[in-house]
C-alpha positions as CSV (number, residue, x, y, z in Angstrom):
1,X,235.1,208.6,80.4
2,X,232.7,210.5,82.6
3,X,229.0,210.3,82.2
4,X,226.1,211.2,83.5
5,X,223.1,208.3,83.9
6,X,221.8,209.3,80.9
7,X,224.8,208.1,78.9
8,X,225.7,212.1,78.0
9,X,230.1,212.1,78.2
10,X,230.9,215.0,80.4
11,X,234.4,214.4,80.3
12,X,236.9,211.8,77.8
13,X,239.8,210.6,77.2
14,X,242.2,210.5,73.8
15,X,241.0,207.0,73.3
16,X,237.3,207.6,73.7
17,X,237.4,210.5,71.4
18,X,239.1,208.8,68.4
19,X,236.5,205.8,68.9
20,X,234.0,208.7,68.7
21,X,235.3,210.1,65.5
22,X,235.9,206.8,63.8
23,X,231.8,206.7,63.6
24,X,231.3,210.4,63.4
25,X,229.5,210.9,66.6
26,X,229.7,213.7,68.6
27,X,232.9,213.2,71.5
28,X,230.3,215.1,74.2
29,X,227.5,213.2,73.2
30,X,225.6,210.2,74.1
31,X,228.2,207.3,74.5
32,X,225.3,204.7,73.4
33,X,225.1,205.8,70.6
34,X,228.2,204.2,69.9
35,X,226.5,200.8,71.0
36,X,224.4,198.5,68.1
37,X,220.8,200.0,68.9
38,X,219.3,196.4,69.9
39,X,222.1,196.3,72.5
40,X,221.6,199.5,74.5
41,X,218.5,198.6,77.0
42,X,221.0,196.4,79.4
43,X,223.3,199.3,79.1
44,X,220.7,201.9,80.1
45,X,219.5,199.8,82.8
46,X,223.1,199.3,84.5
47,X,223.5,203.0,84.5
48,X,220.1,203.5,86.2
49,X,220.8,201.2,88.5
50,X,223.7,203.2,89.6
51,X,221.8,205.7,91.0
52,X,220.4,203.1,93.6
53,X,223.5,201.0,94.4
54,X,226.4,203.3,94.5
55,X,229.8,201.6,94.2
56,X,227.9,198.8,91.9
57,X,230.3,197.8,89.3
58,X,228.4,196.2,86.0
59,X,230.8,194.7,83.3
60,X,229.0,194.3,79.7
61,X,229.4,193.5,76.4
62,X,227.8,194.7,72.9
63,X,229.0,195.6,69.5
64,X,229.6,198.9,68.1
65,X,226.8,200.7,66.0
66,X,227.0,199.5,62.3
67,X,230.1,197.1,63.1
68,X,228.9,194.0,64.8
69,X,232.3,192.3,64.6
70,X,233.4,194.7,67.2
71,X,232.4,193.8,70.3
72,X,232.6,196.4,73.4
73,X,233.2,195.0,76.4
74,X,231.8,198.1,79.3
75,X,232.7,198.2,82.8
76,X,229.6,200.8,84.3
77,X,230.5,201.7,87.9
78,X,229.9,204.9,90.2
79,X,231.4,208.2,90.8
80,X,230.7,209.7,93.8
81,X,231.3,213.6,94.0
82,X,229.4,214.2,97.3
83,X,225.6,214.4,98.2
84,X,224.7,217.5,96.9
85,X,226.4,216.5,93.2
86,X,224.7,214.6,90.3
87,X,225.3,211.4,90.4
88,X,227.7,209.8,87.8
89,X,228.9,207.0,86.0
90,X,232.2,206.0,85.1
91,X,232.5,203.9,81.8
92,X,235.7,202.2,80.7
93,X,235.2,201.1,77.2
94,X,237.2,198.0,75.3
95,X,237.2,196.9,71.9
96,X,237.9,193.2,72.6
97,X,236.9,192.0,69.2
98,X,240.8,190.8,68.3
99,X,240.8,189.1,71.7
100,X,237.4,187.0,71.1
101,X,238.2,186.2,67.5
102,X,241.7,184.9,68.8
103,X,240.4,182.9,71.3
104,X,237.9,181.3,69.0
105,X,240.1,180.8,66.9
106,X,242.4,178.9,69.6
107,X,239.1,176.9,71.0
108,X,239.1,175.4,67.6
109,X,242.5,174.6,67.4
110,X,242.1,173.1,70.5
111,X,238.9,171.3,70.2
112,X,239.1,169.9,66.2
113,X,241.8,167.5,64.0
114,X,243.6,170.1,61.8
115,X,243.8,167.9,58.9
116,X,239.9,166.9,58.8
117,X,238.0,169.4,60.5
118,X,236.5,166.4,62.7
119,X,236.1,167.2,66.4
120,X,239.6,165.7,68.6
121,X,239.5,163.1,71.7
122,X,240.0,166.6,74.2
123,X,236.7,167.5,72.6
124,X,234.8,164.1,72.7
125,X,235.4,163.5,75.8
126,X,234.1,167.2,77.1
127,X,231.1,166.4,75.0
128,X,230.7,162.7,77.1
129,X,231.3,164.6,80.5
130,X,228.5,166.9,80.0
131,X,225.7,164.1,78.9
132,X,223.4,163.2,81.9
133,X,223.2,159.6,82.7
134,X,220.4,158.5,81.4
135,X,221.3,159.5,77.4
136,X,221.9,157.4,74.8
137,X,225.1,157.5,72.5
138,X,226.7,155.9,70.1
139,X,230.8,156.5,69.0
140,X,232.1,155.3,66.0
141,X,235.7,155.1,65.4
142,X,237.6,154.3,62.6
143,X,241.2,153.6,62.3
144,X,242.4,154.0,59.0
145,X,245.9,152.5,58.0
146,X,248.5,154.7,55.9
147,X,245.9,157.7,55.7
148,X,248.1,160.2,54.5
């Protein structure tokens, strides 16, 4: 979509306009709306700072307005239509909330025995790697026989 730096759509695409009508908000009207209200200042400010840096290119993520298991992800950059026009933003909008819940759900397939729930060697050792020298640890390990 095409916006100005005040997040008002001037122009939208067929995708854009049936994520707009899913939450009954206006297609032409402020695209943060859209955006969970505690989420919008980063938003606000990546579009301001388009006005300074033209060709910046800021990539974001927030959930949508009343849904906050769908996540946004934003990709904020400039549009330049010469020096006498307004200047303009250009916001590609995602809904990557399938791909983050898949991908947790993969980290902890990776990271955790499927049987017990208790965290795997792959995962252990990650944990070890990232302790500083100094700390203190202790590992138990149990090996139990015909546990079934």
């Amino acid at each position: 979509m095409i916006c100005d730096l005040d997040s008002t759509v001037i122009e939208s695409n067929e995708a854009y306009r049936t994520l707009a009508a899913r939450l009954d908000e206006p297609v032409l009207g402020r695209f943060l709306d859209l955006i969970e209200p505690s989420e919008r200042p980063p938003i606000a400010a990546a579009l301001s700072a388009l006005a300074h840096n033209p060709g910046r290119v800021e990539d974001l993520e927030a959930p949508l307005a009343g849904h906050p298991m769908h996540i946004l992800r934003l990709s904020v950059s400039s549009v330049d239509e010469g020096p006498d026009a307004p200047p303009l933003a250009l916001v590609q909008i995602i809904d990557v909330s399938d791909l983050l819940r898949i991908q947790a759900e993969l980290t902890e397939r990776a990271t955790t025995d499927p049987l017990t729930g208790a965290l795997n060697r792959w995962c252990l050792d990650g944990l070890l790697t990232g302790l500083s020298a100094g700390s203190r640890i202790g590992v138990l390990f149990l090996d139990l026989d015909d546990f079934k």
